[in-house]
N, C-alpha and C positions, 0 to 999 in steps of 0.2 A: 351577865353576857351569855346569852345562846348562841352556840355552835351543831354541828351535823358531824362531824368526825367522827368516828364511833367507837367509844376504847370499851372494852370489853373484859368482865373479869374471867380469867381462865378458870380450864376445869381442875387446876391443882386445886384450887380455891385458897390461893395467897399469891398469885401474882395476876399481872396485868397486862393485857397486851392489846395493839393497833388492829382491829380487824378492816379489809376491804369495806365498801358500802355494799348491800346488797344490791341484785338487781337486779331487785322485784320492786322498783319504785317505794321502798321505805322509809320514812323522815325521821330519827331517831335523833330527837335537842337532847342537848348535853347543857347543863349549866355548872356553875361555879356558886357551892354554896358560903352564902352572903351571912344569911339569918333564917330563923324557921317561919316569920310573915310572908318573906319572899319568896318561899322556897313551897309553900302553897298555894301562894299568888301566882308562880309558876304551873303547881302541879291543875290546879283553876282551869288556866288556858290552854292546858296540853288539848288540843283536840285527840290525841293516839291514845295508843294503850303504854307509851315506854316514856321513861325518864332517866338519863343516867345524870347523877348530879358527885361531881369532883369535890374535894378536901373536906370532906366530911369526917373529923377527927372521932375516937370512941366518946370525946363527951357530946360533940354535937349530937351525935348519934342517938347518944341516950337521950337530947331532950327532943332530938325530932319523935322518936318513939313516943315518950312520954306526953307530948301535944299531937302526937296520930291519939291514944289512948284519949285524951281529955275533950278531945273534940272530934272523937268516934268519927274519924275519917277513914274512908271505907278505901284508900289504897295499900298495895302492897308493896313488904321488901321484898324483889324477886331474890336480890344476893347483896349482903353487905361486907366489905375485906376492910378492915382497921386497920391494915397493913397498907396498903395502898391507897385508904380514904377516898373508896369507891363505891358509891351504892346505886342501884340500878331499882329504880321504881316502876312496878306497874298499876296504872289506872285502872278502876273497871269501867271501861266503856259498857255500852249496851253488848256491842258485837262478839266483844271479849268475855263477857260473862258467858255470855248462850256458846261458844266456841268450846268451852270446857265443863262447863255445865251441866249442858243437854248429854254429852257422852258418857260423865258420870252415873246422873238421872239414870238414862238407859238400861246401865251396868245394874243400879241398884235394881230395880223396877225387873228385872233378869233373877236378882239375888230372891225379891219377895212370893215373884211366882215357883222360885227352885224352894222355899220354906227355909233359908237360909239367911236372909238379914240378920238374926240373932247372932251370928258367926261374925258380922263386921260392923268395925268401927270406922264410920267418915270423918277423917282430921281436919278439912277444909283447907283453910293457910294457913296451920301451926307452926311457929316459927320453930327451924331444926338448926342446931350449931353441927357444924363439920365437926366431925370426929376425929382429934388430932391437931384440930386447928381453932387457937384460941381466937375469937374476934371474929371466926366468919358467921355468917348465919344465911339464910335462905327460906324463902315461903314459896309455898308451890300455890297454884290454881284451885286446882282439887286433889285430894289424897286420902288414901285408908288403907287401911290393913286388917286381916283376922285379929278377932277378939285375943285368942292366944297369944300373941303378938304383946297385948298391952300389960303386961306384967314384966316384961325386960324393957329395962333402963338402959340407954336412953331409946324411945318408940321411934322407932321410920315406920313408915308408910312400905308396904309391899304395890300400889300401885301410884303413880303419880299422872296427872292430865296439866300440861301447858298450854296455853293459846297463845297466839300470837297475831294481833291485827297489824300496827307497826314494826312490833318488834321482827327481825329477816327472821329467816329461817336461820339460817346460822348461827344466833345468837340464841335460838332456843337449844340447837344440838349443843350448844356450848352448856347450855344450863340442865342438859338432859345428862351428858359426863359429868358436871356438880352431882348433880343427884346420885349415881352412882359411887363416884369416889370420895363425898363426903359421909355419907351414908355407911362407908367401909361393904358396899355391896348388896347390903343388906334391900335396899329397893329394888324389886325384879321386874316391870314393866312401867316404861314411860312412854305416854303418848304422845305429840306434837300436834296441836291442831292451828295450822297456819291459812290463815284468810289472806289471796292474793289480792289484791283489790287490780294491778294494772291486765291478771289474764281474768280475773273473774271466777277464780276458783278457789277453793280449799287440797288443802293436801293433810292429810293425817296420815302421820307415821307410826307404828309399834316399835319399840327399841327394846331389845333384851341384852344382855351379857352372855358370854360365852367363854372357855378357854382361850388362851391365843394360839393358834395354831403354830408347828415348824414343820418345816419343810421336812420330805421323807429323808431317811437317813442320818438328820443330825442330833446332835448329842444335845439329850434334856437337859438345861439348864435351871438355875433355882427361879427366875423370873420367864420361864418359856411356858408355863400355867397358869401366867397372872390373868385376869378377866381381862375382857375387852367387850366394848357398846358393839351389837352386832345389829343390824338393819332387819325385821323380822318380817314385814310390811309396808307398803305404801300405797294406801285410796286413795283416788282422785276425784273429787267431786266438782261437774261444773255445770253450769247453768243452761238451759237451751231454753230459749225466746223462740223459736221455731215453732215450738204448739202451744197451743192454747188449750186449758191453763199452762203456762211457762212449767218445763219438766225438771230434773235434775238427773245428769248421769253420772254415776258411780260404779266406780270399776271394783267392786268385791265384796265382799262383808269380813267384817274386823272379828278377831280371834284372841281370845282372853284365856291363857291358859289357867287351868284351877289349880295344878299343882303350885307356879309360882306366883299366883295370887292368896293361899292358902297355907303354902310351906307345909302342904303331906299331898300324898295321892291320891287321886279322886277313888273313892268309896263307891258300894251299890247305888243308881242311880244319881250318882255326880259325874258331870264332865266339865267339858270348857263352856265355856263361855262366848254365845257368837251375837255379833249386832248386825242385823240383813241387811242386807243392798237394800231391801221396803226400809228398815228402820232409819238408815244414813242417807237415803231420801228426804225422809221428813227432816231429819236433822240439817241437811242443808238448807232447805225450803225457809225453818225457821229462820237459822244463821241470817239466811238471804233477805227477809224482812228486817232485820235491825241495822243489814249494811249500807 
């Protein structure tokens, strides 16, 4: 049985909760896992890029794993909670590949002309267990981190790329605070790259962590320095059918800080990292051909 409800694993990453529908015209089926035939016979006819599928116990789990594994099925776990026998699947559509992709590409293609590639490792969709929480796991889009990096156990990612064609937007910031809090913090830049299909546009967001702020005058408490997702960015990319060839307007160029993509400070001849309003043109342009 398929449903539209949308339940949604929080950002504790061990509980579960009711989100609104979005309303950006998104279709987000929900099914009730049956067996692992049907449960690909499902993910088959997903036209989107989202599946959330219900009582998924840890052993079904391990053998939907084990039959993703044996017949090298190319979708992901975006988050799986054994606590609540909730896994939330995403397809790679065409759209959804080139969505997080093309932004990484970019990034790297920035890394080879700076003589720095040797400096990072791309983890792709490595599956990462919450830190603290037995049973969850999580696969991101795209991911990597500084080569230094891969000597501490267990490895995050210092940056993470989400796309989102069906999946709302909301349920990617839901999965953007996962990353964060399962991570123990350790991931310092996630992207959001959300395809609207009903205005016709893309939105990418930068997300960073920050202190939490208190108000002047009161008294520092032991949790008034805990992190918090702070909003660092948001492009807007839309489409104009107006000229010929069809243009793309985008409102800024994306900033990739090097200190918390690297975890030190930028050195002689290092800075950030920027992708131009020319670059995130073409990058819609693409997007726009697979939608």
């Amino acid at each position: 049985m398929t449903s539209t409800a949308s339940p949604s694993i929080s950002a504790s990453a061990s509980s579960v909760s009711t989100v609104p529908r979005s309303n950006q015209g998104d279709d987000v089926p929900i099914i009730r896992f049956t067996n692992v035939q049907d449960l690909f016979d499902a993910i088959n006819s997903n036209t989107g890029d989202c599946l959330v599928v219900t009582h998924v116990s840890p052993t079904r789990f391990a053998k939907i794993e084990r039959e993703r594994e044996k017949r090298r099925r190319r979708f992901r776990f975006r988050r799986y909670d054994s606590d609540r026998e909730i896994l939330l699947i995403t397809t790679a559509t065409d759209l959804h590949e080139r969505l997080h992709l093309e932004i990484h590409q970019k990034y790297i293609v920035q890394l080879v002309r700076s003589g720095r590639e040797e400096s990072w490792v791309s983890m792709g969709a490595t599956t990462h267990r919450a830190r603290g929480h037995r049973g969850v796991y999580g696969e991101g889009d795209s991911t990597g981190g500084p080569k230094s990096r891969m000597a501490i156990r267990p490895i995050w990612p210092t940056l993470v790329v989400e796309a989102g064609e069906s999946y709302p937007l909301a349920e990617l910031r839901d999965q953007m605070r996962w990353w964060f809090s399962a991570s123990d913090h350790q991931v310092k830049i996630i992207l959001l790259a959300k395809f609207e299909h009903t205005r016709r546009a893309i939105t990418l967001e930068k997300w960073e962590e920050e202190p939490h702020s208190t108000r002047p005058g009161a008294m520092t408490t032991r949790g008034s320095s805990a992190l918090q997702p702070v909003l660092r960015q948001t492009i807007s990319m839309t489409e104009n059918t107006t000229t010929d060839p069809v243009s793309y307007n985008v409102t800024g160029a994306l900033v990739l800080g090097f200190s918390l993509l690297f975890l030190r400070s930028a050195g002689p001849g290092e800075g950030d990292f920027i992708l131009s309003v020319q670059e995130l043109e073409k990058y819609a342009e693409n997007c726009w051909r697979v939608s």
